[in-house]
C-alpha positions as CSV (number, residue, x, y, z in Angstrom):
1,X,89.0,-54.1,10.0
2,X,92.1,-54.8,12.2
3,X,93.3,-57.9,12.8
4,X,93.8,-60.3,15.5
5,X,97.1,-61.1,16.4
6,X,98.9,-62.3,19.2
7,X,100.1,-59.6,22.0
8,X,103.5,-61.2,21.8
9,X,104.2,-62.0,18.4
10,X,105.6,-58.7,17.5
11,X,103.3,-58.6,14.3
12,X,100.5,-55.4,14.5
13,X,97.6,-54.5,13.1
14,X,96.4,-51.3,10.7
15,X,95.1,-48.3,12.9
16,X,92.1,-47.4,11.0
17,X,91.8,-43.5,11.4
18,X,95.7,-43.2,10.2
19,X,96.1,-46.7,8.5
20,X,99.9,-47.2,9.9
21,X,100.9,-50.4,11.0
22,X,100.4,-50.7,15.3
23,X,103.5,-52.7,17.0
24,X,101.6,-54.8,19.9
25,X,105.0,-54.6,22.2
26,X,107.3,-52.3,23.0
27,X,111.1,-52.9,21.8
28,X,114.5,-51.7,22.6
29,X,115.6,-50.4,18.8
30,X,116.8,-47.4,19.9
31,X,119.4,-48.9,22.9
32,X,120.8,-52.0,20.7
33,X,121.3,-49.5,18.0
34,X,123.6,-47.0,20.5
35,X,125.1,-49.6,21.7
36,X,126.7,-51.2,18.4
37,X,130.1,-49.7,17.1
38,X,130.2,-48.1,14.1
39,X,132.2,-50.8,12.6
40,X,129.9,-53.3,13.4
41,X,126.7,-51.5,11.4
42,X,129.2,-51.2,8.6
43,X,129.9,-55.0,8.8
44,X,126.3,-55.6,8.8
45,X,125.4,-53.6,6.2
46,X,128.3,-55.0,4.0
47,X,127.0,-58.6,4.6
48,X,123.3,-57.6,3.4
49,X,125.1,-55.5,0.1
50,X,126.5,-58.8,-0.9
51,X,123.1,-60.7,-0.2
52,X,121.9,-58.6,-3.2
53,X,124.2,-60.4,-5.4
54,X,121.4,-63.4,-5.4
55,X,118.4,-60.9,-6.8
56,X,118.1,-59.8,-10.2
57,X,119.3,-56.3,-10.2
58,X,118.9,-53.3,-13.0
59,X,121.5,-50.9,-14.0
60,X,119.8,-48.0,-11.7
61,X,120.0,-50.4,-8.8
62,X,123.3,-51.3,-9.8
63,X,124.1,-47.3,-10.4
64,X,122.7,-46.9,-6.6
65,X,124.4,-49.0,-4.7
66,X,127.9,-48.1,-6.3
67,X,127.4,-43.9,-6.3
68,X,128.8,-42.3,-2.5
69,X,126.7,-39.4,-0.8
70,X,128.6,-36.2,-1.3
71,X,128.3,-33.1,0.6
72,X,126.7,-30.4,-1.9
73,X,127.8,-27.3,-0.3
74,X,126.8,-24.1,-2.5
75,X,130.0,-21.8,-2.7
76,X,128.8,-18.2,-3.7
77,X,130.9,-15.1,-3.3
78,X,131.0,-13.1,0.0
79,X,129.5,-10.0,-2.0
80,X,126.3,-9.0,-3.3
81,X,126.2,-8.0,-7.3
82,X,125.7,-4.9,-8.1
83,X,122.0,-3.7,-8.5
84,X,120.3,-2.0,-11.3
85,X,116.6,-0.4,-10.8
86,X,114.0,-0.3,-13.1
87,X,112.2,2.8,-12.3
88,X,108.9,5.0,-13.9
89,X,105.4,6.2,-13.9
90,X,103.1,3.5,-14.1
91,X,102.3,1.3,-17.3
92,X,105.4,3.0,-19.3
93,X,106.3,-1.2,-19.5
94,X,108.9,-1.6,-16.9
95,X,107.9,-5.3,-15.8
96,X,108.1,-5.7,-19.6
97,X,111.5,-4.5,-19.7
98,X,112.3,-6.7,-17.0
99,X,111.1,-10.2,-18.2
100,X,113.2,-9.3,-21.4
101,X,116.3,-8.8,-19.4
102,X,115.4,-12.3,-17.5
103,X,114.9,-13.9,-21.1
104,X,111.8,-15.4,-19.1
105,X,108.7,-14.5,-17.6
106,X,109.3,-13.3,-14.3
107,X,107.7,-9.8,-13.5
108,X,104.5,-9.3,-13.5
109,X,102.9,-7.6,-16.5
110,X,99.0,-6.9,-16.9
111,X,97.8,-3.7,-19.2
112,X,96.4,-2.1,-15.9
113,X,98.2,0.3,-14.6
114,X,100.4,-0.5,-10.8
115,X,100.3,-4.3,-11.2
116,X,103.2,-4.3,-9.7
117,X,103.3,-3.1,-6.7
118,X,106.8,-4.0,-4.3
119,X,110.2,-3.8,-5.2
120,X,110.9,-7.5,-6.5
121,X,115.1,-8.5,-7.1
122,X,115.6,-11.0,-9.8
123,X,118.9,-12.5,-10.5
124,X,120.1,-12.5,-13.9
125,X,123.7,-12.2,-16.0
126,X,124.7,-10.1,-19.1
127,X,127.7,-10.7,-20.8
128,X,129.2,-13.3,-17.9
129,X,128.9,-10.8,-15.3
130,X,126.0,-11.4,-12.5
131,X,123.8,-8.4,-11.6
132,X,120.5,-8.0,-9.5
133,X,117.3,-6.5,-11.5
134,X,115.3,-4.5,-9.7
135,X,111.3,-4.2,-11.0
136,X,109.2,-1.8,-9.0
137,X,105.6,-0.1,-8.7
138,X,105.0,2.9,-10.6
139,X,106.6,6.2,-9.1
140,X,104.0,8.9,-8.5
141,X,105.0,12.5,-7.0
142,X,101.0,13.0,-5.6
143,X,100.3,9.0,-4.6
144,X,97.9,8.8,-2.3
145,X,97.1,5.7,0.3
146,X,98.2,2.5,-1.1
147,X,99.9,4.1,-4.3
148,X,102.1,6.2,-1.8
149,X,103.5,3.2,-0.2
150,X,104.0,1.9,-3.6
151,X,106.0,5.1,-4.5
152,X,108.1,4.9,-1.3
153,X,108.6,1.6,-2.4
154,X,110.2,2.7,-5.3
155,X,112.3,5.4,-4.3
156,X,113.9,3.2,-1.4
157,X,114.6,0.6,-4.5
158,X,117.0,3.6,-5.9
159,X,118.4,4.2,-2.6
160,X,119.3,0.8,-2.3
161,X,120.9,0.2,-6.2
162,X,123.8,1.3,-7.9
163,X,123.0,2.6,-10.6
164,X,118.8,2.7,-12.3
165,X,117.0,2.6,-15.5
166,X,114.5,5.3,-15.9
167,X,111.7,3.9,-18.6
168,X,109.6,6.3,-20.6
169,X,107.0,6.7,-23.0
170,X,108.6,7.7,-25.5
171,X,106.0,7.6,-28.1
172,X,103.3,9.3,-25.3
173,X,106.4,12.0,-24.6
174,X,108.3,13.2,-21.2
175,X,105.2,14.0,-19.0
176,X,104.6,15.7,-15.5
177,X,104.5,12.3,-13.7
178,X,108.6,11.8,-15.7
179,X,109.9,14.9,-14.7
180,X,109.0,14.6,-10.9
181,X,111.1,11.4,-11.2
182,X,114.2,12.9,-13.0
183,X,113.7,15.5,-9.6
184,X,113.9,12.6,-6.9
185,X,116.9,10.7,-9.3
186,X,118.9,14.4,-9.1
187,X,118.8,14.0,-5.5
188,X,119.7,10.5,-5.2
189,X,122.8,11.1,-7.3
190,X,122.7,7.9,-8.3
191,X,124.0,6.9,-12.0
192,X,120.9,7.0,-14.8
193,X,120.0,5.3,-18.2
194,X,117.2,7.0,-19.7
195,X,115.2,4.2,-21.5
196,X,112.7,5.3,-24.1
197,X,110.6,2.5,-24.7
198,X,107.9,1.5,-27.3
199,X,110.3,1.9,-30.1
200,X,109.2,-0.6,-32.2
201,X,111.4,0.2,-35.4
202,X,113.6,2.3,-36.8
203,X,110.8,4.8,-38.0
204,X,109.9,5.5,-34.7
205,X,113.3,6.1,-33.1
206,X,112.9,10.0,-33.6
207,X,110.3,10.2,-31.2
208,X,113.3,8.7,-28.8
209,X,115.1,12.3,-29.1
210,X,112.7,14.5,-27.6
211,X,113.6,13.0,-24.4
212,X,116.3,15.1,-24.0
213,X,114.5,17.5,-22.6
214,X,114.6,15.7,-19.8
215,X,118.3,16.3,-19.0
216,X,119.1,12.6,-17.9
217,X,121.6,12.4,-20.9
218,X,121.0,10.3,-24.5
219,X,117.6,8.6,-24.4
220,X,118.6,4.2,-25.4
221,X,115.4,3.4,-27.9
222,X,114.2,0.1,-26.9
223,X,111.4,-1.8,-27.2
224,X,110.8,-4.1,-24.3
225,X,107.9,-6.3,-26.2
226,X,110.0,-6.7,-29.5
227,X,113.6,-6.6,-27.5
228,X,115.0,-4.3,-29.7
229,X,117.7,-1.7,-28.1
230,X,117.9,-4.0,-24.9
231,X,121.1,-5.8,-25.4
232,X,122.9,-2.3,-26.0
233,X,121.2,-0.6,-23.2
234,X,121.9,-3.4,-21.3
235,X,126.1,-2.9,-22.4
236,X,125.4,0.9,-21.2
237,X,124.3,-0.8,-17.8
238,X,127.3,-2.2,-17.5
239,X,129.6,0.4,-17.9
240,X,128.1,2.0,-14.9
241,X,127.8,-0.6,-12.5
242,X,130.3,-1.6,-9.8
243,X,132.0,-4.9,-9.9
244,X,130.0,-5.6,-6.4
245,X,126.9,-3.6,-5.0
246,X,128.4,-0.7,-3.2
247,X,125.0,0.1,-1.5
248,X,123.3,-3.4,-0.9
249,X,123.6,-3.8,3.1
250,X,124.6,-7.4,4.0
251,X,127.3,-9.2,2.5
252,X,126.5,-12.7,2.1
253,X,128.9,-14.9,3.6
254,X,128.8,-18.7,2.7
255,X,125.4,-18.5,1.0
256,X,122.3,-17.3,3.0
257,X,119.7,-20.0,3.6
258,X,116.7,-19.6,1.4
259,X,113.4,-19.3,3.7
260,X,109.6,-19.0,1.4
261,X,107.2,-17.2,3.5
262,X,104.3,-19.0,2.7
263,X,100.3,-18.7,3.8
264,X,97.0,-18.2,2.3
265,X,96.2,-14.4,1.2
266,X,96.2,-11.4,4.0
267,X,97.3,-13.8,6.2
268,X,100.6,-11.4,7.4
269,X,103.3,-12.9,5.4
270,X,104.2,-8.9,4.0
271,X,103.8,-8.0,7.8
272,X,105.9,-11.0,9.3
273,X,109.0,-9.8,6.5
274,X,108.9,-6.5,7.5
275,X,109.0,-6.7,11.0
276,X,112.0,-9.6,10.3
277,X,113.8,-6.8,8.3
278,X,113.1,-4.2,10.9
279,X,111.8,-1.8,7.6
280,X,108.8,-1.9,5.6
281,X,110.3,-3.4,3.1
282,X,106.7,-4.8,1.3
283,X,103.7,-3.6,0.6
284,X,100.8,-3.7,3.1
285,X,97.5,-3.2,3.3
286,X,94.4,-4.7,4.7
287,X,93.3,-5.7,1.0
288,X,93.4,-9.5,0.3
289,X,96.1,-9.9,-2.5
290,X,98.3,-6.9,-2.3
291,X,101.7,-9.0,-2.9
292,X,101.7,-10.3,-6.2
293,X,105.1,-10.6,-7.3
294,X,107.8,-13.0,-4.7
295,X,109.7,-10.2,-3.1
296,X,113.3,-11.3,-2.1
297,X,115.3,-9.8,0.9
298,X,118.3,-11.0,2.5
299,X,117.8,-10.0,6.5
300,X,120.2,-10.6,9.6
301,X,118.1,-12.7,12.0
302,X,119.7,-14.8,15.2
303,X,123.3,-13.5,14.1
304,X,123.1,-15.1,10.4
305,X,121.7,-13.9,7.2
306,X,118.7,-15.3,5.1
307,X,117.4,-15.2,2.3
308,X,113.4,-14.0,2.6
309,X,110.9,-15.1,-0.5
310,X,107.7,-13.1,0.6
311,X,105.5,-14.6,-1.6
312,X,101.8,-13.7,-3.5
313,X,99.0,-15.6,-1.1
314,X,97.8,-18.8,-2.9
315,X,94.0,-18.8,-3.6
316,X,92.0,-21.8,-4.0
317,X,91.4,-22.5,-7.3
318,X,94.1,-21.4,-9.7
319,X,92.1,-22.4,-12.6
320,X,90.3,-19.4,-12.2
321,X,91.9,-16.3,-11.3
322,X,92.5,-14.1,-13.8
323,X,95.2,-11.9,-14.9
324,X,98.1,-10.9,-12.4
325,X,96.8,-13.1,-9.9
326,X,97.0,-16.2,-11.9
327,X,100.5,-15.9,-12.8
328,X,101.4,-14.4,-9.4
329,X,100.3,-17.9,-8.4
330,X,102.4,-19.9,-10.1
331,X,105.6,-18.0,-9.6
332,X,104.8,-18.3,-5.6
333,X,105.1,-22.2,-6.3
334,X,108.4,-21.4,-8.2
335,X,109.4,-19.4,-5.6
336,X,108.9,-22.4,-3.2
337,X,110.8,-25.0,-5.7
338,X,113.7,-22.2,-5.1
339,X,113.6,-22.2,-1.2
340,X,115.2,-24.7,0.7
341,X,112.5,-24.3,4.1
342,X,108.9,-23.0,4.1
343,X,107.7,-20.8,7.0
344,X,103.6,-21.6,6.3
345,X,101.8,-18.6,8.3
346,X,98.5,-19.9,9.9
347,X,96.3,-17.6,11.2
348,X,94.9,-18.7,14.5
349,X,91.9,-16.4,14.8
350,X,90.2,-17.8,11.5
351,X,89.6,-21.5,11.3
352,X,92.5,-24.0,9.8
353,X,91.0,-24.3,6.4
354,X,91.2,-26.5,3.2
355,X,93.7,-23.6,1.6
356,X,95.9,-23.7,4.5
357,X,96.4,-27.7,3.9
358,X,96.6,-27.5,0.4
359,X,99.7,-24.9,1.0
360,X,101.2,-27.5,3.6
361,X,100.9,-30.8,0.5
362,X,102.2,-28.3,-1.7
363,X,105.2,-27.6,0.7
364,X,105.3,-31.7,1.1
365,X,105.2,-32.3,-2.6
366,X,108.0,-30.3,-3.5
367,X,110.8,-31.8,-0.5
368,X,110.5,-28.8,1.1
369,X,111.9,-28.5,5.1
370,X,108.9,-27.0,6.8
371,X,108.4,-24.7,9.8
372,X,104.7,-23.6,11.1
373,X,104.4,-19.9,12.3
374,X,100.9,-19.3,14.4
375,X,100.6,-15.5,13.2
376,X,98.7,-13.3,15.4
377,X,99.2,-15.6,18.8
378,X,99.1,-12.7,20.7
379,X,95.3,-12.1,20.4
380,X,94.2,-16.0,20.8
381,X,91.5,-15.8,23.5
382,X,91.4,-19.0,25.8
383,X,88.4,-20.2,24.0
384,X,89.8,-20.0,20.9
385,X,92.6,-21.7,21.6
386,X,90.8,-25.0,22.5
387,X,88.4,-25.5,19.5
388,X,92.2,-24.3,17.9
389,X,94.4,-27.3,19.4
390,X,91.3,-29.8,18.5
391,X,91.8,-28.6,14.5
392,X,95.5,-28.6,14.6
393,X,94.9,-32.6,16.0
394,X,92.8,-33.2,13.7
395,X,93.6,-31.2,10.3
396,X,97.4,-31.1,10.9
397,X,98.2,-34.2,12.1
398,X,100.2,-35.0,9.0
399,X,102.4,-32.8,9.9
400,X,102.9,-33.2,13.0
401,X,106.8,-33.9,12.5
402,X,106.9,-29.9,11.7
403,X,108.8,-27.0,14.6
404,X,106.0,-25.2,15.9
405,X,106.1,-21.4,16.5
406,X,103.6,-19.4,18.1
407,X,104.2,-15.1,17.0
408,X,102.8,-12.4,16.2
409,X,103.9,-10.3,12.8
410,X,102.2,-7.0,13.0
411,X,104.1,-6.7,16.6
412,X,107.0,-9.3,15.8
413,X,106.5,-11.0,19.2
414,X,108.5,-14.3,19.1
415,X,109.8,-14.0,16.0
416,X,113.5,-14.7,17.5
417,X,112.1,-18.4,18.2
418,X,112.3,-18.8,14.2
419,X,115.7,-19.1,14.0
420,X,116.1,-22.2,16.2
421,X,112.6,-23.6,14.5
422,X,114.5,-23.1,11.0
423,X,117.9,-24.6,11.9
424,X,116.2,-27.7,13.4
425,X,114.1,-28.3,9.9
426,X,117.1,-27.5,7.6
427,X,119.3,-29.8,9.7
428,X,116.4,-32.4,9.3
429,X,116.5,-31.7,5.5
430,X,120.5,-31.8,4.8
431,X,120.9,-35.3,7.3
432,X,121.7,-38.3,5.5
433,X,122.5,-41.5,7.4
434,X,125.8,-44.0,7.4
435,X,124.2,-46.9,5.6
436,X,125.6,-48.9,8.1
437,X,123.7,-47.2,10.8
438,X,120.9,-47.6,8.5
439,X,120.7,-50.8,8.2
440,X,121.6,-51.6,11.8
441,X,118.5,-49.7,12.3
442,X,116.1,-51.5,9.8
443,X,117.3,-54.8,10.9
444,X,116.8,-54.2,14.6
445,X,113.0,-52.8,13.8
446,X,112.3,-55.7,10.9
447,X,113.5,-58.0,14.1
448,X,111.2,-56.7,16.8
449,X,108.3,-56.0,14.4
450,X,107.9,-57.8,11.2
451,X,105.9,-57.4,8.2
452,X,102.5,-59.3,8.8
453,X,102.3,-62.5,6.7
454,X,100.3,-61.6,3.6
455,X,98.4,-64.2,1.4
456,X,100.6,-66.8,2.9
457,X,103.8,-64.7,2.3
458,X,106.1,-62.5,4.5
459,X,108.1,-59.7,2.9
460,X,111.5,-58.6,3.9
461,X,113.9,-56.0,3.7
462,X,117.5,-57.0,2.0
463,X,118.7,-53.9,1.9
464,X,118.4,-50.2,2.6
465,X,120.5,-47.1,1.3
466,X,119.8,-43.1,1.6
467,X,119.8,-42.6,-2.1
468,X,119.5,-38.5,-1.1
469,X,119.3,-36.0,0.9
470,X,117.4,-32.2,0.5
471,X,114.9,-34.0,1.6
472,X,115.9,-37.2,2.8
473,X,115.2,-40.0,0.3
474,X,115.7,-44.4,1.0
475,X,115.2,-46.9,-0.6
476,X,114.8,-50.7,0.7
477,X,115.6,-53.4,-1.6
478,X,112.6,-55.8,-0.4
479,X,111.6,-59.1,-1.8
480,X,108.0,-58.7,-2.1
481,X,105.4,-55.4,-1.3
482,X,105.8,-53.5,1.9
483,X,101.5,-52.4,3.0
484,X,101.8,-48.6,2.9
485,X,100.7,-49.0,6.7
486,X,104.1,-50.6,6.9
487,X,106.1,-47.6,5.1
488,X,104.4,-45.2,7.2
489,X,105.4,-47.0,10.6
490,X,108.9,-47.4,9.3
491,X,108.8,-43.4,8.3
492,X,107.6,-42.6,11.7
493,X,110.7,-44.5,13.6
494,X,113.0,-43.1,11.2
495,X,112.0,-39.6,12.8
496,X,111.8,-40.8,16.3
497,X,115.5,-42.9,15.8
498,X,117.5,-40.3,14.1
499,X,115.7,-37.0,14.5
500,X,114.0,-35.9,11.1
501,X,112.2,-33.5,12.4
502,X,110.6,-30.8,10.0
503,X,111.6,-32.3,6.8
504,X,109.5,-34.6,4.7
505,X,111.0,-38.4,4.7
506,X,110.7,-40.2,1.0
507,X,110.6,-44.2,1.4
508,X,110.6,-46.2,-1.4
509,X,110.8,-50.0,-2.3
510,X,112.6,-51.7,-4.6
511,X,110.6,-55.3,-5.0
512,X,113.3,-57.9,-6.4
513,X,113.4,-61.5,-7.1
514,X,116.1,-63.9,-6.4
515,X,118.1,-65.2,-9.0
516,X,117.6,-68.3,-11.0
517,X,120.1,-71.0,-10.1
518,X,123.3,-70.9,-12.0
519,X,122.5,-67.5,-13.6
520,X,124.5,-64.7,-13.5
């Protein structure tokens, strides 16, 4: 039920379909704010810092006000570490191999055979000194259809490290399948580490030797389930690899931004990466699901370098997948709680549905800077597109603070209008605010609008400080509740005011009483 108030009174009412507080008069925020000095916010803000000397005040309140905003600026070295594949046949362990390597579950490991099915980098250290891991799909000499694409996978994975691991069997033996891959590692002349895996114990480590035959030199007995054999073949690796990757294309320079392709499954997030990179560089294939691993790649877009997450599609219920797809899942959330912006693919010739909002609050709940990419834009008949722009107002409206770009990833039509849509949200997401501007701001708005009386009793703002940044994050010292209507308005205008666009925007209240007289 809204309320009625008086059209100059500056007080306004809750809309109902987006319950946010309604000013009933314009106001003039924006100019009285531009045209106060920098000096004077400060002095402002000052005055209103002491004010809080009267309220009762905790040690995190007390922590808050005293800490200073510093930059946090990632320094990371202007080369790429060296890479080491994991190559072989399918289901000889490698993903297994991997995750001990990681000391954590990372890779993908199912007892089916091609579970994994792109080349997936993981970073990891041995011994103080960083290196890439490579995992990739099984390597097969006569692949057909989507296994061939996972064997040219694999074989552009050893093009593109310096030095690999070939897993065996050993307790199956050196079979056909092992000795086409010892032909394709002779002609990439790269450096090799025959792993023969499945060693359990020391009983078993004569079945190791009959890998010789295989002329990659002395067979390391490991076992990647137990982790027995991997720290020394890991002191082999090593020896062999450069102290930067020799063969890894981009040198980073400053720290690439990290970008999480995000979307719900088959929607064209492999597509939109490989057209980004210029190579197929993942996986596709008109089968919901192929992706199931996060598949980094650092690409050179708009004169810069990025870092690319392509990332498994999120189903709807997690609960119940099974198998590879379950945990393939939850590493494309981790893989989202390592990115700093989220490019969520839409597809516009399929209606918006309740995955593709779930994606966007899971992008929301984890402070991520968010860009929206309308895949396959280039088809959208005109009919289409109306019953389209009617969902996106009414199914995305709560995100309507997000860049919008409209592309196309299978023919990589627009995809140069990401660049600008990604600086503008990662600009959003690193900008914090001079509290005295801050303050300047909330008193001018408190001033023009304030709260509505409440049970007799008005609510006020004392004081407001950007507690952080990546996202953006304030808090507002208040002596009594703020109506979330009231939050949301004051959200809103922070956007509008200082430009937030495609970040999420965290306000929080601290509710404080004054001080009893005489106390300290």
């Amino acid at each position: 039920m809204t309320e009625n108030v008086s059209k100059n009174s500056g007080t306004g009412y809750p809309d109902p379909e987006r319950d946010e507080y309604v000013p009933t008069r314009e106001d003039d925020v924006a100019e009285r704010l531009a045209a106060m000095t920098d000096t004077e916010a400060e002095q402002r803000a000052e005055a209103l810092r002491a004010g809080l000397a009267d309220y009762e005040l905790d040690e995190d309140d007390r922590i808050l006000l005293e800490s200073e905003l510093a930059d946090i600026e990632e320094e990371l070295e202007g080369r790429l570490d060296p890479v080491l594949a994991i190559i072989g046949r399918p289901n000889v362990g490698k993903s297994s191999l991997v995750n001990r390597i990681l000391g954590r579950r990372e890779a993908v490991v199912e007892d089916v055979p091609g579970v994994t099915r792109d080349r997936v980098a993981y970073t990891t250290q041995w011994n103080g000194k960083n290196l890439t891991v490579v995992d990739t799909g099984g390597w097969e000499h006569d692949a057909r259809g989507i296994h061939e694409r996972v064997a040219d996978q694999a074989e552009v994975a050893v093009d593109a490290a310096d030095a690999v691991v070939l897993v065996v069997d050993a307790i199956v033996g050196a079979t056909a399948a092992d000795e086409a891959i010892v032909k394709m590692l002779r002609r990439k002349g790269k450096p090799v580490l025959l792993a023969a895996n499945k060693i359990d114990d020391f009983a078993q480590e004569a079945e190791a030797a009959g890998l010789w035959s295989l002329g990659m030199g002395e067979p390391h007995p490991v076992s990647a389930m137990h982790g027995r054999g991997v720290a020394d073949l890991l002191d082999e690796a090593l020896k062999v690899l450069p102290e930067f990757s020799a063969v890894a294309g981009i040198a980073r320079t400053g720290g690439p931004r990290r970008v999480a392709l995000l979307g719900r499954p088959n929607v064209g997030k492999s597509s939109m990466l490989n057209k980004l990179a210029g190579s197929e560089r993942v996986v596709v294939d008109p089968t919901a699901g192929t992706t199931r691993d996060p598949v980094d790649e650092f690409i050179e877009l708009g004169g810069r370098v990025w870092r690319f997450v392509d990332t498994a599609g999120i189903r709807r219920r997690v609960h119940m997948q099974r198998g590879a797809d379950f945990y393939a899942s939850l590493r494309t959330q981790s893989a989202l709680e390592k990115a700093e912006v989220a490019v969520v693919l839409i597809a516009v010739d399929e209606v918006i549905s309740e995955q593709d909002v779930r994606i966007l609050q899971l992008v929301i709940e984890s402070g991520r800077a968010l860009v929206l990419a309308y895949n396959k834009w280039d088809l959208l008949e005109d009919e289409r597109r109306r019953y389209l722009e009617r969902e996106i107002e009414q199914d995305l409206a709560h995100v309507d603070w997000a860049p919008r770009v409209n592309l196309s990833a299978r023919t990589g039509w627009h995809k140069d209008r990401l660049v600008p849509a990604l600086d503008v949200a990662l600009e959003s997401w690193d900008k914090r605010i001079p509290t005295g501007k801050l303050n300047a701001f909330l008193g001018e708005l408190v001033a023009a609008h304030p709260h509505p009386v409440r049970g007799g009793k008005q609510p006020r703002i004392l004081f407001g400080t950007q507690a952080s940044s990546r996202p953006p994050k304030f808090v507002l010292f208040t002596t009594g509740f703020l109506d979330p209507g009231y939050r949301r308005f004051i959200t809103r205008r922070l956007r509008e005011t200082f430009g937030f666009e495609g970040t999420p925007i965290d306000v929080t209240m601290r509710v404080r009483e004054k001080r009893a007289r005489g106390k300290r």
